[in-house]
N, CA, C and O atoms as a DFTB+ gen file, in Angstrom:
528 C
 N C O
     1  1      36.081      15.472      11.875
     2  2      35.481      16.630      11.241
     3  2      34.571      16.224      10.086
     4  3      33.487      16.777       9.895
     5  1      34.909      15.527       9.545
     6  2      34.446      14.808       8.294
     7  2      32.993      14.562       8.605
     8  3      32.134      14.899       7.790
     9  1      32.661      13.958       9.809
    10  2      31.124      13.365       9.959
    11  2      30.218      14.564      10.174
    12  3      29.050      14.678       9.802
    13  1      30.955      15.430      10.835
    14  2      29.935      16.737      11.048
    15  2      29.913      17.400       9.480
    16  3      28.801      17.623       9.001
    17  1      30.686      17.603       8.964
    18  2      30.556      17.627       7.470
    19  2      29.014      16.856       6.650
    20  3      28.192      17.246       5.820
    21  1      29.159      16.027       7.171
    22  2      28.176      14.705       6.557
    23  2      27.000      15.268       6.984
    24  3      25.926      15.412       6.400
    25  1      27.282      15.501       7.847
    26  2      25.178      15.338       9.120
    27  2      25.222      16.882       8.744
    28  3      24.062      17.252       8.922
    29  1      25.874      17.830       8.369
    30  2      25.326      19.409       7.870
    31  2      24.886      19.298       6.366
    32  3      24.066      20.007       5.782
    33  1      25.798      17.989       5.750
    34  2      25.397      18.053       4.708
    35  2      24.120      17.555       3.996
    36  3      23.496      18.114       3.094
    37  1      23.823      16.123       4.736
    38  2      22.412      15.912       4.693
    39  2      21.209      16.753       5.303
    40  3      20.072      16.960       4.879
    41  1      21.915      17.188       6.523
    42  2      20.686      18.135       7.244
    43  2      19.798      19.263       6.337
    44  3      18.598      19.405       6.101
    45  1      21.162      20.062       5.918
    46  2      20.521      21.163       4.784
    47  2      20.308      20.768       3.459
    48  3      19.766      21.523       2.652
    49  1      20.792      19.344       3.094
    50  2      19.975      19.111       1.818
    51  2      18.209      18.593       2.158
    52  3      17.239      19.006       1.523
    53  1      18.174      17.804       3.082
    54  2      16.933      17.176       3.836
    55  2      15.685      18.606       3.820
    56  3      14.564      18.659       3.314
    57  1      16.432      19.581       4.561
    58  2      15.761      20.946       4.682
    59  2      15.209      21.960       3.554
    60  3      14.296      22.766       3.373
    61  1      16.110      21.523       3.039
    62  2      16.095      22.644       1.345
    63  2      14.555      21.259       0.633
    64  3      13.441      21.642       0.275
    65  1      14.977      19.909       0.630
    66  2      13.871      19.322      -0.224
    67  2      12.130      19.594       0.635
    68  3      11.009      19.652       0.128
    69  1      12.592      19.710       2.123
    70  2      11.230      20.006       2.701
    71  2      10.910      21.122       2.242
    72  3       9.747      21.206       1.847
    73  1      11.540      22.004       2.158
    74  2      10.968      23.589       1.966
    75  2      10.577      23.521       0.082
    76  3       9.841      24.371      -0.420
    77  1      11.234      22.341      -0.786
    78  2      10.394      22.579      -2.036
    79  2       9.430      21.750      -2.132
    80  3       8.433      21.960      -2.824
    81  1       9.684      20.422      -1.248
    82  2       8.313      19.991      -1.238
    83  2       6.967      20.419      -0.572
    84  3       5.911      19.822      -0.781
    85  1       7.091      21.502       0.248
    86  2       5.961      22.029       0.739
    87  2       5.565      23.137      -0.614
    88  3       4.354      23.224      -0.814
    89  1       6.188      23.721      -1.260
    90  2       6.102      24.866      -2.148
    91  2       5.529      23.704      -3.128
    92  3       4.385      23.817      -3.568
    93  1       6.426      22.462      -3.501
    94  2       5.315      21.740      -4.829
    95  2       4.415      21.485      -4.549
    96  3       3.692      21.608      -5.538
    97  1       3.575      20.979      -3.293
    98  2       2.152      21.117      -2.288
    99  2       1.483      22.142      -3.528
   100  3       0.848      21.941      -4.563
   101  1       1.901      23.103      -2.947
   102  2       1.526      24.411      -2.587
   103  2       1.023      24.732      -3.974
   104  3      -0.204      24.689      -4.064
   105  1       1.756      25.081      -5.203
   106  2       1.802      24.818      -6.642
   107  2       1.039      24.152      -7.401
   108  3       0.383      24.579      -8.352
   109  1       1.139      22.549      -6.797
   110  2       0.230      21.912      -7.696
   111  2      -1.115      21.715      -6.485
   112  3      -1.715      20.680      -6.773
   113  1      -1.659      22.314      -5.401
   114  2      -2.885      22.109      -4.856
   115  2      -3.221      23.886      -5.319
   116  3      -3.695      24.440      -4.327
   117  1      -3.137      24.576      -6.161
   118  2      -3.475      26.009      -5.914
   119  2      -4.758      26.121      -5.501
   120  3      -4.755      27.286      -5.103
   121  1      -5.973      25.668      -5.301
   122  2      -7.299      25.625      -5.038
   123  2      -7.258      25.979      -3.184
   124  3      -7.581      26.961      -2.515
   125  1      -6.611      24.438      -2.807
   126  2      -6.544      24.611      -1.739
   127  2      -5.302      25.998      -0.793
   128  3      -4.082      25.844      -0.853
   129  1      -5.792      26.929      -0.201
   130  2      -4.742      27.800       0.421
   131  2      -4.519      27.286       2.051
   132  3      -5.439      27.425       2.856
   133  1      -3.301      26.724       2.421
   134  2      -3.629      26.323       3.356
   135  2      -2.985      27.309       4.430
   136  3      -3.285      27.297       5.623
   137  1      -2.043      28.178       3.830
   138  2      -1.590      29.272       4.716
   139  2      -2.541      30.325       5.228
   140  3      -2.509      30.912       6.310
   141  1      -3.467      30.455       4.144
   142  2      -4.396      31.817       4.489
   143  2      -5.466      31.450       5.528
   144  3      -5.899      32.144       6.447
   145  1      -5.901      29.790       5.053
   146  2      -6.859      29.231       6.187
   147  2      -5.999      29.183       7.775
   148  3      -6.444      29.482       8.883
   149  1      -4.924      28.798       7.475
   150  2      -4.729      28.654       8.723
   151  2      -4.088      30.194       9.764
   152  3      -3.438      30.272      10.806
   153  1      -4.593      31.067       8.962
   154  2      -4.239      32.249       9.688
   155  2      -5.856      32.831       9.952
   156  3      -6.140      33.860      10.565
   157  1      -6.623      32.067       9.442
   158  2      -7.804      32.359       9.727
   159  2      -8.655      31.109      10.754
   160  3      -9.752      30.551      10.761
   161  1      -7.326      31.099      11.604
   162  2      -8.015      29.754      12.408
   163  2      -8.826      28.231      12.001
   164  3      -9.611      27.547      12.657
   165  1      -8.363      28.092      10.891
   166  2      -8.836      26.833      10.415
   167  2      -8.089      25.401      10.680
   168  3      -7.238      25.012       9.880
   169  1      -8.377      24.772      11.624
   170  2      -8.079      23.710      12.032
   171  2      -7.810      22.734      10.790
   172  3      -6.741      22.263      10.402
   173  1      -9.177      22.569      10.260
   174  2      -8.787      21.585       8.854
   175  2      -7.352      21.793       8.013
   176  3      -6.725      20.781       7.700
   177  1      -6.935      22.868       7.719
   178  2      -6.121      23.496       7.330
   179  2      -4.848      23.348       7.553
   180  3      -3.932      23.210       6.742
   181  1      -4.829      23.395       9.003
   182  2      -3.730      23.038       9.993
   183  2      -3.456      21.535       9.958
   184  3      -2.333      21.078       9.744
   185  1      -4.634      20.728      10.197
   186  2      -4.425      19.292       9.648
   187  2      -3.418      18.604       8.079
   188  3      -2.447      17.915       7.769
   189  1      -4.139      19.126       7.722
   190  2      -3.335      19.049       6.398
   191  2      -2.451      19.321       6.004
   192  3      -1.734      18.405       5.601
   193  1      -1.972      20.701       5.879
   194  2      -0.481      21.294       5.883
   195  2       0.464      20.491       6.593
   196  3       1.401      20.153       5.869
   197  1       0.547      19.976       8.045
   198  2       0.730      19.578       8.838
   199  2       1.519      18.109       8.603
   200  3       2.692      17.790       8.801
   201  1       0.154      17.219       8.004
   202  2       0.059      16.044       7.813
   203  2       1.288      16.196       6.288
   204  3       2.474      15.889       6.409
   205  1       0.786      16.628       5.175
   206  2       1.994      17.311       4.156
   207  2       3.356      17.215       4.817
   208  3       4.026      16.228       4.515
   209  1       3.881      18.111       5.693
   210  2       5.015      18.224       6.267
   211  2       5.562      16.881       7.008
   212  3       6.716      16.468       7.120
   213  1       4.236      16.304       7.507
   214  2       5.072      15.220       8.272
   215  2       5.479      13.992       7.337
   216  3       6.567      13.432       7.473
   217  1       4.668      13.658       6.510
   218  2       4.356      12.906       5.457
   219  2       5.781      13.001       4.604
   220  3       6.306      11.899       4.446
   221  1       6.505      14.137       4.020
   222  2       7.498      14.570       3.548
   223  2       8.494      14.237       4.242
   224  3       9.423      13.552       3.816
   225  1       8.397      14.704       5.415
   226  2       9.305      14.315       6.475
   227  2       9.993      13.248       6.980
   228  3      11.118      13.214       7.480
   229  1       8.956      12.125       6.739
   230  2       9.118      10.859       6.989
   231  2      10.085      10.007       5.670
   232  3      11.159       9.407       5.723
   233  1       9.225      10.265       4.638
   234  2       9.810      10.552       3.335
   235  2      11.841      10.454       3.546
   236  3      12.792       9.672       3.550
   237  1      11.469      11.849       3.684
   238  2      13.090      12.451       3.725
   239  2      14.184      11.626       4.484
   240  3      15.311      11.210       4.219
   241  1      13.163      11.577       5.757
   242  2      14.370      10.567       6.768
   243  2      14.523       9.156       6.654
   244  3      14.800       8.374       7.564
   245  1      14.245       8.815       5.044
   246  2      14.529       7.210       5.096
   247  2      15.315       7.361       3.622
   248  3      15.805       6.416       3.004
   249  1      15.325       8.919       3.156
   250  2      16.011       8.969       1.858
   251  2      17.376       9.023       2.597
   252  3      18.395       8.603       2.048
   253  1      17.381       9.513       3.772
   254  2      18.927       9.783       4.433
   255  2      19.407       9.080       4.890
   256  3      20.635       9.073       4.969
   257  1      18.484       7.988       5.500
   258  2      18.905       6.835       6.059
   259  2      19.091       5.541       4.938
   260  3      19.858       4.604       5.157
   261  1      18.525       5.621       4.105
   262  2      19.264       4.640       3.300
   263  2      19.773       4.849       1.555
   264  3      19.462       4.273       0.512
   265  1      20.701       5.982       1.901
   266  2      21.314       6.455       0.489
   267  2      22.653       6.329       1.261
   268  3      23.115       6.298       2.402
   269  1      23.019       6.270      -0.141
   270  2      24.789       5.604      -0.305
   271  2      25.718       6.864      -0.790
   272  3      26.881       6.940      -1.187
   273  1      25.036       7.486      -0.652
   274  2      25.726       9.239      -0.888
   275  2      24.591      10.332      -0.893
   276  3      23.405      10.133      -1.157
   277  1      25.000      11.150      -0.658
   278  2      24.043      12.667      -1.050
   279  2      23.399      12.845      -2.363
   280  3      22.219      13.183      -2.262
   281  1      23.799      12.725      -3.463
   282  2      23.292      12.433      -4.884
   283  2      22.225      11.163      -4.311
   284  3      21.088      11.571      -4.079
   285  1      22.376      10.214      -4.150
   286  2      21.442       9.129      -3.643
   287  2      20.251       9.873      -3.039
   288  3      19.147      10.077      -3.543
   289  1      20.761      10.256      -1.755
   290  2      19.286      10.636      -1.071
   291  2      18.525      12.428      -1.851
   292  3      17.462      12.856      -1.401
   293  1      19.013      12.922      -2.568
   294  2      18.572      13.820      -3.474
   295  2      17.746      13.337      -4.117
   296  3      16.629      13.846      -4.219
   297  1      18.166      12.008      -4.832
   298  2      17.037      11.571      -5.802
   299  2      16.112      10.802      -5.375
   300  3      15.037      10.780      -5.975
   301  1      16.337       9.979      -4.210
   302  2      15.234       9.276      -4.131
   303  2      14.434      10.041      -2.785
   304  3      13.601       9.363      -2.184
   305  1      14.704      11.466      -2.327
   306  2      14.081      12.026      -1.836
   307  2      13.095      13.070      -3.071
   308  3      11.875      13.210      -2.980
   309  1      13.667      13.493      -3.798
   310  2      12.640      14.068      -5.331
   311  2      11.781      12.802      -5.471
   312  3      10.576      12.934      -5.257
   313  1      12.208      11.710      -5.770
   314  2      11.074      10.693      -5.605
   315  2      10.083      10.856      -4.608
   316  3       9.104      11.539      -4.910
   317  1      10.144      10.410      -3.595
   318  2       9.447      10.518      -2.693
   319  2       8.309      11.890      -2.458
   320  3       7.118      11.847      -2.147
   321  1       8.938      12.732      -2.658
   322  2       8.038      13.484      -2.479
   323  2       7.302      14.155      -4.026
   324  3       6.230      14.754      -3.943
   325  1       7.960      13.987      -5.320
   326  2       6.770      13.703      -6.059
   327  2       5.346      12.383      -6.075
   328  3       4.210      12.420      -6.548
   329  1       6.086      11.356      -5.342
   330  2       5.449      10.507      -5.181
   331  2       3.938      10.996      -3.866
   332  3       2.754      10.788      -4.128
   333  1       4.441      11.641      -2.538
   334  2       3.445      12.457      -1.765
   335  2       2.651      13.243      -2.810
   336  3       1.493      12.834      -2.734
   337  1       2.735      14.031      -3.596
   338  2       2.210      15.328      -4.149
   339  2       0.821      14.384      -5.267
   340  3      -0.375      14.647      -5.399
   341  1       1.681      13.261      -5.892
   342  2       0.630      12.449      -7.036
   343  2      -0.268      11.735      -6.256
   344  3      -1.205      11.156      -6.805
   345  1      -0.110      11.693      -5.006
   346  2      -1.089      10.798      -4.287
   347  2      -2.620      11.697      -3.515
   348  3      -3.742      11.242      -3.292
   349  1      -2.093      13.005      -3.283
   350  2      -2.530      14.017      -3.141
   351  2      -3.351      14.487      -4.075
   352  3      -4.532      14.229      -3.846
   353  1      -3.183      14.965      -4.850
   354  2      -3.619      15.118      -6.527
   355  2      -5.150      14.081      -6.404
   356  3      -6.355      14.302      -6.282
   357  1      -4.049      12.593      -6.549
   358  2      -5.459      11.572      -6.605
   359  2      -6.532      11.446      -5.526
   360  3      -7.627      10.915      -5.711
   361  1      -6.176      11.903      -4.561
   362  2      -7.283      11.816      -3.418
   363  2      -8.576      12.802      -4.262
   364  3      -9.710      12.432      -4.566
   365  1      -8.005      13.981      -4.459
   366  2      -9.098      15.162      -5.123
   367  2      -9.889      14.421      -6.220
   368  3     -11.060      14.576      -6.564
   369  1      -9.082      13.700      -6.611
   370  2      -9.905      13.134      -8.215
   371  2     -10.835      12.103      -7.966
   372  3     -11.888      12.106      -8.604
   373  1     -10.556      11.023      -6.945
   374  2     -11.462      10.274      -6.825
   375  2     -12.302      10.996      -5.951
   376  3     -12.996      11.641      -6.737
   377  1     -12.549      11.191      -5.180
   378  2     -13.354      12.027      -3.842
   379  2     -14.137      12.420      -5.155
   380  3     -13.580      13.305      -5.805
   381  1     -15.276      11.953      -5.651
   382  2     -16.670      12.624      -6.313
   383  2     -17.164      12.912      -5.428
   384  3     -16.894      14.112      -5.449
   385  1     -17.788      12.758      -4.487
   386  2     -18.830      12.829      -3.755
   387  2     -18.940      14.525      -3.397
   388  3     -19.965      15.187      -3.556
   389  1     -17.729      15.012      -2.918
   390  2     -17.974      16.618      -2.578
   391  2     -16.342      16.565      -2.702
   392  3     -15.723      15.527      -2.938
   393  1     -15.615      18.130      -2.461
   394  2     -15.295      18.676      -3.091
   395  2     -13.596      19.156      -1.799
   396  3     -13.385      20.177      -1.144
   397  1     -12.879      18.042      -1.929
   398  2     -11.929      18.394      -0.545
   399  2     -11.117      19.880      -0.357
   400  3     -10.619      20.242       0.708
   401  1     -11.100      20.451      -1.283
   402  2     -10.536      22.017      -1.130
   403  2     -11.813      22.465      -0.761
   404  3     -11.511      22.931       0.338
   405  1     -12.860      22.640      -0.854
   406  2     -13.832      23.336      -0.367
   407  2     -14.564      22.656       0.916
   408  3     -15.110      23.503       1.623
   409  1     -14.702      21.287       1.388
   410  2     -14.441      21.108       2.760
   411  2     -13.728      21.359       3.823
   412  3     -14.086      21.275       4.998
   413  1     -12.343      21.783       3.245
   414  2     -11.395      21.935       3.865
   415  2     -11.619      23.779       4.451
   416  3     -11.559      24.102       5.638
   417  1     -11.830      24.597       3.491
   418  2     -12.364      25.993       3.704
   419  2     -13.613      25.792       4.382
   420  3     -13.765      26.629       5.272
   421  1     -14.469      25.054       4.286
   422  2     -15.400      24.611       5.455
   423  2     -14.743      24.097       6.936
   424  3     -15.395      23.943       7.969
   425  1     -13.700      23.935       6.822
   426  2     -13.331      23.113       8.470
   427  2     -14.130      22.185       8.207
   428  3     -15.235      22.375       8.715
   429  1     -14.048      21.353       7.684
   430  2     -14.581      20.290       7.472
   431  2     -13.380      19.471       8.559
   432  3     -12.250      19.362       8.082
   433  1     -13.609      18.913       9.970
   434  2     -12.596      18.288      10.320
   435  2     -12.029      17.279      10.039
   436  3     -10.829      17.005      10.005
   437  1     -13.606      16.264       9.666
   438  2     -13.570      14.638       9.565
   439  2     -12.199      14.950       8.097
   440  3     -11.071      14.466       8.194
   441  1     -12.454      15.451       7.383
   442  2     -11.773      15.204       5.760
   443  2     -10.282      15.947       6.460
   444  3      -9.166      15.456       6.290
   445  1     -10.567      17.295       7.316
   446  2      -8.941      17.142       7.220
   447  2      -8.552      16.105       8.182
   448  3      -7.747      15.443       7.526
   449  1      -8.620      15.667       9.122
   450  2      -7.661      14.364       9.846
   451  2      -7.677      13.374       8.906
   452  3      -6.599      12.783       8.970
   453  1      -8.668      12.721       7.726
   454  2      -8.494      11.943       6.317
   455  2      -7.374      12.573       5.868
   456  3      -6.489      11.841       5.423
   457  1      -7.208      13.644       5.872
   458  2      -6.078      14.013       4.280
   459  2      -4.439      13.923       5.622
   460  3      -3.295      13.674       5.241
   461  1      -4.659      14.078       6.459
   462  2      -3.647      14.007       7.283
   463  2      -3.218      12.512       7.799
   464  3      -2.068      12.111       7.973
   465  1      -4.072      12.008       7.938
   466  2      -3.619      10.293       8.002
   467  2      -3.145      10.005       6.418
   468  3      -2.129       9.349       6.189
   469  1      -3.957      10.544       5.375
   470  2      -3.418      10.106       4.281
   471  2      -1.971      10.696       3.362
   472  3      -1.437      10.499       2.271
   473  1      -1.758      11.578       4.671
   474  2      -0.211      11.955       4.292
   475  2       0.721      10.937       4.475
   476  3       1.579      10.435       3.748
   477  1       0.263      10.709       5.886
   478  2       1.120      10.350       6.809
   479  2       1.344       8.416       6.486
   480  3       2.385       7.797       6.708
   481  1      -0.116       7.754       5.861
   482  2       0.321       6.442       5.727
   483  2       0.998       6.530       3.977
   484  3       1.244       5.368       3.655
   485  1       1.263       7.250       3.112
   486  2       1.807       7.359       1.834
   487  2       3.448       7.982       2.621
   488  3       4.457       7.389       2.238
   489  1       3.618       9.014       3.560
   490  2       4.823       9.035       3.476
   491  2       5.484       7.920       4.285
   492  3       6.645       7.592       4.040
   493  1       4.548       7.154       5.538
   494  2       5.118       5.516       5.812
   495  2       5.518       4.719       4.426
   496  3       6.724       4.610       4.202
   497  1       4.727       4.237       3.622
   498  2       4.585       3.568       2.439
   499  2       5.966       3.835       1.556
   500  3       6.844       3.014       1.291
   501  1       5.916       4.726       1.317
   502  2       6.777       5.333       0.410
   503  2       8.320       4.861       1.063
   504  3       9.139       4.035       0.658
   505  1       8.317       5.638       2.076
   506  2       9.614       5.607       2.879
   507  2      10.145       4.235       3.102
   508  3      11.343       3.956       3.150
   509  1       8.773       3.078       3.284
   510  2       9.677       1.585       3.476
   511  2       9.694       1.515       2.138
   512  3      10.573       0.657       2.051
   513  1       9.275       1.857       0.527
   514  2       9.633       1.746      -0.514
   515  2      11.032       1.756      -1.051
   516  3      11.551       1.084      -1.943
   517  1      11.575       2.841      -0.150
   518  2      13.156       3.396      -0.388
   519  2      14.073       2.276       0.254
   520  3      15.158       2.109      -0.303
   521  1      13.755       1.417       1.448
   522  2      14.784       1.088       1.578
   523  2      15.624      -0.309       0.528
   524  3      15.291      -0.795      -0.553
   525  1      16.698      -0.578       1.368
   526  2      17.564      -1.095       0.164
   527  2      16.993      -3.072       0.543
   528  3      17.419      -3.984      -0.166
């Protein structure tokens, strides 16, 4: 009984940090809306959000896989995904050239599959960061 205990207990902690790490997304990108674009058929949009989630995701499943308790993978899953969100942040800051929340409301595709690979190789990165 005990192990199913375990795997509900990581499952819904794993779940609860995806659902605030998409909301800290969400919070600290306020420029970018990626819910409203993507109800307005915006592919770019969809890229990104997407790439976010998986990026987190990946994140998460190496906080679970290599924590030594639930307190463990709590924190070094808050790591991790403040760590996604500051990397995010910095993409906007360096990108002078034009303006990735407003490409992105362009469907700009090329920049969203960029911001979606660049989820996705920071939440790789990150995730072999965590292990022991």
């Amino acid at each position: 009984m005990n192990l199913y205990v375990n795997f509900a207990s990581y499952l819904g902690v794993a779940l609860l940090l995806l659902a605030a790490g998409i909301v800290l997304f969400m919070i600290s990108t306020p420029k970018l809306k990626e819910i409203s674009l993507i109800a307005e058929k915006n592919v770019s949009a969809a890229l990104v959000l997407g790439g976010k989630i998986i990026g987190l995701a990946i994140v998460l499943g190496a906080a679970a896989e290599y924590s030594i308790s639930l307190f463990d993978m709590v924190t070094w899953g808050i790591i991790g995904i403040v760590s996604q969100v500051i990397v995010f942040i910095l993409a906007e800051v360096i990108t002078i050239r034009f303006s990735i929340h407003k490409a992105i409301e362009d469907d700009n595709r090329a920049v969203g599959v960029m911001l979606f690979s660049l989820s996705l190789a920071i939440g790789w990165i990150v995730a072999k960061c965590l292990s022991y």
